[in-house]
N, C-alpha and C positions, 0 to 999 in steps of 0.2 A: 493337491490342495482342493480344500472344498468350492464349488463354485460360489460368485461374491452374493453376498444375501441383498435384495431389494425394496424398499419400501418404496410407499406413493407420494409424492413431491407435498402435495397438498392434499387434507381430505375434504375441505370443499370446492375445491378444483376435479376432485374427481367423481364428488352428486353431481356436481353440473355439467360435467361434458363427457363423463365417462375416460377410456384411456386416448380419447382424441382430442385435442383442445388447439382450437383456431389452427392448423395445422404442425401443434407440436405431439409428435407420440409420445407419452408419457411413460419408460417402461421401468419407472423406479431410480429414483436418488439413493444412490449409495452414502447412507449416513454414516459410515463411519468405516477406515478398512483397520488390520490388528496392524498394521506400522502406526497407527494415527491416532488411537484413541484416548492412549493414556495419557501422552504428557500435558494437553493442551487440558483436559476435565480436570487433572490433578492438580493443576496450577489455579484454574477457575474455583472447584471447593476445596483447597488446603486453606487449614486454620493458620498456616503459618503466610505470612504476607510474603517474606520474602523467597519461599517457594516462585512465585511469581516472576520470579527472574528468569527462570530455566526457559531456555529457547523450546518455543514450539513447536511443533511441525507444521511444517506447509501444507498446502491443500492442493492436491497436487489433480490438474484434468487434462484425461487424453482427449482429443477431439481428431477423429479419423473420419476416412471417406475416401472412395475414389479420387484416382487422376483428377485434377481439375473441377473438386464437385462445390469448391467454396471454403474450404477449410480454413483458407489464412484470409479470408476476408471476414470469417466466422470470426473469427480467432481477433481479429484487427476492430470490430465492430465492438465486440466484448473488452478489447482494451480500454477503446477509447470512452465507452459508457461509463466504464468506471470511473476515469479520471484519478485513479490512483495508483502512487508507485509500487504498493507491495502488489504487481504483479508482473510477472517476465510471462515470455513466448520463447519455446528450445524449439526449434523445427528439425525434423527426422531427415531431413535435404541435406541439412548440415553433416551429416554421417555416412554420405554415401562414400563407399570406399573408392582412392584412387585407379585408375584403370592401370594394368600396365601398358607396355609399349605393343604389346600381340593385340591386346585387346582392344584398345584406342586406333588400332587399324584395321579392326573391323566392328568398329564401337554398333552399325546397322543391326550389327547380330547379338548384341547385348544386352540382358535383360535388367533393365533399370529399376523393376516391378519385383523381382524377388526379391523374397527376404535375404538372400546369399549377397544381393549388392549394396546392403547397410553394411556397417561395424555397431550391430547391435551391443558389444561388449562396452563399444567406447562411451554409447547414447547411455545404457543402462549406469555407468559409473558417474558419469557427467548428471542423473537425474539424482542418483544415492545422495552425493555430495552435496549438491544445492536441497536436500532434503533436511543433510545434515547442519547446513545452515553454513556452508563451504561457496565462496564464489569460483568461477571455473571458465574454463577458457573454450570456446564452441569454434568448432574449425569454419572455415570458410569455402565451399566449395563451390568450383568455375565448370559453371555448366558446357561453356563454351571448347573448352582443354580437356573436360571429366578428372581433373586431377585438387586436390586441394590446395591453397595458398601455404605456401611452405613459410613466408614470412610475416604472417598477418593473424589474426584469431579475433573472436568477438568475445569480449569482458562477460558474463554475466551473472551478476549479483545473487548472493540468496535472498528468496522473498516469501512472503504470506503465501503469495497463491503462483504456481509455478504449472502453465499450460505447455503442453508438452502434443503437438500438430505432425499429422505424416498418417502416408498411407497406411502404414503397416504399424503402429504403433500398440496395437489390440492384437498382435502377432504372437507377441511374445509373455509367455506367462509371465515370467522375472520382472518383464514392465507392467505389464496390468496391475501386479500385488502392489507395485507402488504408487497407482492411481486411488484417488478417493471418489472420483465421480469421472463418467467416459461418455464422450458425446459421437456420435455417427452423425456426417453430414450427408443426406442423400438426396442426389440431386439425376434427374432424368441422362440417360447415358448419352443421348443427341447433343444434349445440352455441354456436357464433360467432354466431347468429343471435338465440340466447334470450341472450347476454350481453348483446351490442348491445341488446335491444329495454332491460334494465335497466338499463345504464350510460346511454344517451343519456335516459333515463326519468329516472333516478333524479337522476343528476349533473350531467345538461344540461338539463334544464327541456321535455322535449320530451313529445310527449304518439304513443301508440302507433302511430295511422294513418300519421304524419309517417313515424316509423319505418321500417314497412314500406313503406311508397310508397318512401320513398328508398335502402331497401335493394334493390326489385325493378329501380330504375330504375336508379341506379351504384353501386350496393356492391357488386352479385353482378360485373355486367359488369365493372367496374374488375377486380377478383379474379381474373375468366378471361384478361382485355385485357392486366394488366399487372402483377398479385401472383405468381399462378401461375406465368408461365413464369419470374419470376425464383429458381423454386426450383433450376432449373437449376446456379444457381452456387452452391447451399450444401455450407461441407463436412460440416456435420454437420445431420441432419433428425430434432427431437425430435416422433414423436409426442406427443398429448394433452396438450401444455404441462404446465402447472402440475403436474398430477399425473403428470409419469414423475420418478418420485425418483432412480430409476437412471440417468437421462440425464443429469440437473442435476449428481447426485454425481461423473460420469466429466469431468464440463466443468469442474468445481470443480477438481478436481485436475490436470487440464493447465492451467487459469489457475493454480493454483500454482506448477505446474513452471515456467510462462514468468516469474511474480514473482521467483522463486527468490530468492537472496541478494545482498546487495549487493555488486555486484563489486569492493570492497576484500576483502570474504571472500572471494573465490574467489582472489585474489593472496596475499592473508593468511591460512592457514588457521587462525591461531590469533587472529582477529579475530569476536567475537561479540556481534552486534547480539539482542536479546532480543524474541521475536515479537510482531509489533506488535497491537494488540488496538483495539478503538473506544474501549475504557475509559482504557489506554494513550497514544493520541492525545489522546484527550481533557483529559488530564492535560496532555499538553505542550502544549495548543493554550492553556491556561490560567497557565500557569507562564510562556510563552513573552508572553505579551497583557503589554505594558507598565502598563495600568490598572489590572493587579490589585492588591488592597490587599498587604499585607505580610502579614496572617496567612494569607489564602487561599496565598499564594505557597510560606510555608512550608508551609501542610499538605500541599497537593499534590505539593511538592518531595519530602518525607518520603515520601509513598506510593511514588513513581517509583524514589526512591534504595532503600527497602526492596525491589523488584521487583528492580534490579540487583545489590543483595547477596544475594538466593537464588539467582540466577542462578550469579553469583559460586562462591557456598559449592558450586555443583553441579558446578565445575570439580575440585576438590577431589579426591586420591586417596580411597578408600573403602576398607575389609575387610571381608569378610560376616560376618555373624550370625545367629544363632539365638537366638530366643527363645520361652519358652511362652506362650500365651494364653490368657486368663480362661476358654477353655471348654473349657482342657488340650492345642490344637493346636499343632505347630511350625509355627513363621512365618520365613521366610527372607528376614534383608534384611540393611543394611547397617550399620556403625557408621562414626559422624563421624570425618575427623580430629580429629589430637587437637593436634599440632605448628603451632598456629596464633596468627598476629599480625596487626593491622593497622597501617599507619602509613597517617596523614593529613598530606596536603601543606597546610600553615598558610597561608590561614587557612580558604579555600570546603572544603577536604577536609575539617576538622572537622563539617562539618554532615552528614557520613556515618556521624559513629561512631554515634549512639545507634541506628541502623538496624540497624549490625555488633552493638551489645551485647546489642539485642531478639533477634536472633538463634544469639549465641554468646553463653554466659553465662561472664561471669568474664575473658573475650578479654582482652587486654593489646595495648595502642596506643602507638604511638610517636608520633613528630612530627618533621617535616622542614619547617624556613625556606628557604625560597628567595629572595632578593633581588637584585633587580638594582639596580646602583651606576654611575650614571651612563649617558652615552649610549655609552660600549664594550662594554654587555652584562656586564662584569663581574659575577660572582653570590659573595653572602658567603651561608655554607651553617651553619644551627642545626641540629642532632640529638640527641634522645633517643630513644635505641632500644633495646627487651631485651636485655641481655647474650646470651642465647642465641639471635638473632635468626636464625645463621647456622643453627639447625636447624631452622628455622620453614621452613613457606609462608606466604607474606604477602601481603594486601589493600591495595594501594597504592590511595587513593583520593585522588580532585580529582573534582567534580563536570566539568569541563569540559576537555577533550584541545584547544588551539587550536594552537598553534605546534609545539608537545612537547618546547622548548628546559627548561623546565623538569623536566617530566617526565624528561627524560635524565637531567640533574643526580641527580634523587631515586636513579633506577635504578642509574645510575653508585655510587652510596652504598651503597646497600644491596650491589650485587654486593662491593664495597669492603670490606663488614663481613662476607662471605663466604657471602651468598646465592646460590643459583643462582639463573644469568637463568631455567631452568623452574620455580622454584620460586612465582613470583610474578604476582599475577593484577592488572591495572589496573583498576579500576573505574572510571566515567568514566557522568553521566547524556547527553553528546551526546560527539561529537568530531566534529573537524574533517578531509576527511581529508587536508590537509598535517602535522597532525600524528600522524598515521598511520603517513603516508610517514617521518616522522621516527624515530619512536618504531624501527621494523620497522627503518631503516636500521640500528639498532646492536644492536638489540635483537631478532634476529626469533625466537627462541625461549619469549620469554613471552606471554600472555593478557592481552590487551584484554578486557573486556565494558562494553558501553554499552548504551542502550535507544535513541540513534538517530544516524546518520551524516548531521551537515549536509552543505551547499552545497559551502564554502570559508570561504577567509579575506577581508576586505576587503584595503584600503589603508592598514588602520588594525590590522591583523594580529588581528581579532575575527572571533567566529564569526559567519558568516551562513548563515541566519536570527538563531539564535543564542539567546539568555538577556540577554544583558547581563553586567551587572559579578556573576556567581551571588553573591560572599558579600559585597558589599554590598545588594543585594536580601536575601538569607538573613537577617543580622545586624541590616538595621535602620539601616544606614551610610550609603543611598543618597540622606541629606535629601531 
């Protein structure tokens, strides 16, 4: 295999500091490896919208280093900057193979540091998988026994960005080719030295002499034999791990850039999914759990839908203003629309007003029935709507965007009573994106916001993952 081609992360990053920058070596961002290039740009310029469906691939970064040089605080620091779910950590710990009973009795003489004590086959199939958009099961291994948990495994999901930690992880060609970017953490050997004697002390039950004896005999040699030269293929080398904040912050932000938006947004520009947060997630991973009782369901629903209507309300044209301040200063900001209405599509959209009323006081709300009438699709259509609707901008709300057969209907109405299609914002807690593709086919001048873009639709024309039936769960209807 040809060796991986490099470019420079930044080119005014690098007039200005050359290949050293506050102490990050810069030795080329791998923009692109041949498992990754295609699907994710095909989906981005295809004329065809629903191209866009096809799962992408992950962006997949190894981040190696010596024993104890900072890897998984690297790795940990990076998670939590981001603040978002589409990224997992596979740790190369996790593969160490089990000892047998010869070897576990004389474990002192064991090299924990070669590559011969992974099950490289099992790491490499566990990363193929969650590539392929596959969740998979990561063993558990007891440092303490050297053996792995025989009744126990860790879940972990496919995602956008999938970091993949361990000494020897740049070991092996088969892994590398399925990296897209490889980070080396290097950190002074004194420094790795006095971790290790505390971590395998503290965490692993080991007592100091064990330490150093096994550090003289294959830690350090492993290091020279087979860590070391594989810094060769990193493209970016953070000194002092944990504490270069300037390295972590420059990685933070290219793993943003490759997150970036959901390429319905980039087809759609006036499609706006609302930044996803742990807190955020967390909400949906609970609303979404079928076990939840009914009041949990609505309280959480409530929080998410309120997040979508700020959102919302930020779409909004604006006029500046001026105001004094209690300590006699001018303050320069904005004032609300003033021209504003919501209509809720009956009966899940209702469960959005009192979120719209918390936040616009006095707001005035319509309602639009939609029903379908047999199996022709036929729709008999109820409305009450402001006389002066036609000078509004308006919050069309339905918790859930699936088919958008409805949702046209609504839109179709309102344009009807002399709304502009830019006059009107969708609000939406998921959508689907066939109904996207819908909505945009007739509609592509108004504002989507949702807080997340599922799967698809089944067979059964529901959202997957999905909610369920929203305002039977919401109302209490769901026996």
């Amino acid at each position: 295999m040809p060796e991986e081609t490099k470019t420079t992360v930044d080119y005014l990053m690098e007039r200005a500091s050359g290949p050293h920058f506050s102490g990050l070596r810069l030795d080329g961002l791998l923009s692109s490896s041949p498992s990754s290039s295609s699907p994710s740009s095909a989906s981005a310029d295809s004329s065809n919208p629903a191209d866009s469906a096809a799962p992408k691939q992950p962006f997949v970064i190894g981040v190696s280093g010596g024993t104890a040089s900072g890897k998984t605080t690297v790795c940990d620091m990076i998670i939590q900057q981001l603040h978002d779910h589409r990224v997992v950590l596979v740790n190369q710990d996790s593969f160490y193979r089990g000892l047998t009973p010869e070897e576990s009795e004389r474990v002192h003489e064991y090299n924990f540091d070669h590559p011969d004590a992974f099950d490289t086959e099992q790491m490499l199939e566990c990363v193929q998988k969650l590539k392929s958009g596959q969740s998979v099961h990561v063993p558990i291994y007891d440092f303490k026994i050297h053996r792995r948990s025989s009744d126990s495994f860790r879940q972990v999901n496919a995602s956008d960005v999938i970091i993949l930690e361990g000494i020897l992880v740049f070991h092996d060609q088969r892994v590398r080719n399925l990296m897209n970017m490889k980070i080396f953490v290097d950190t002074d050997a004194d420094v790795r030295l006095a971790r290790r004697l505390r971590r395998d002390t503290v965490e692993r039950g080991r007592d100091i002499d064990s330490v150093l004896e096994q550090y003289a005999k294959f830690v350090k040699p492993a290091f020279d034999d087979f860590v070391l030269p594989s810094k060769k293929y990193a493209d970016v080398i953070i000194p002092r791990g944990g504490d270069n904040h300037v390295a972590i912050d420059l990685i933070v932000q290219h793993i943003r850039t490759k997150l970036g938006q959901h390429d319905l947004c980039k087809i759609y520009p006036n499609v706006y999914v609302i930044q996803s947060t742990f807190q955020i997630r967390g909400m949906h991973t609970l609303i979404r759990d079928r076990e939840i009782s009914k009041h949990d369901f609505v309280f959480y629903s409530d929080r998410l839908i309120r997040l979508v209507v700020e959102h919302g309300l930020g779409h909004l044209p604006f006029t500046e203003k001026q105001v004094i301040t209690p300590p006699g200063s001018v303050y320069t900001g904005v004032d609300f629309c003033k021209k504003l209405c919501g209509v809720s599509i009956v009966r899940s959209g209702e469960s959005m007003e009192n979120a719209l009323r918390a936040c616009c006081k006095g707001i005035k709300i319509g309602k639009i029935l939609i029903h379908r009438d047999g199996d022709d699709g036929k729709q008999l259509i109820y409305e009450k709507l402001p006389n002066d609707i036609s000078e509004r901008h308006v919050l069309l709300l339905d918790p859930v965007l699936a088919t958008g057969n409805s949702a046209n209907q609504a839109i179709e109405l309102l344009i009807q009573k002399g709304v502009p299609e830019s006059h009107i914002i969708f609000l939406n807690l998921i959508s689907a994106p066939e109904g996207i593709h819908c909505v945009y086919k007739r509609f592509p001048s108004l504002k989507i916001v949702t807080s997340e873009i599922d799967v698809a639709l089944n067979e059964e024309f529901r959202v997957i993952p999905g909610l369920g039936e929203f305002g039977d769960r919401y109302f209490g209807t769901d026996d």
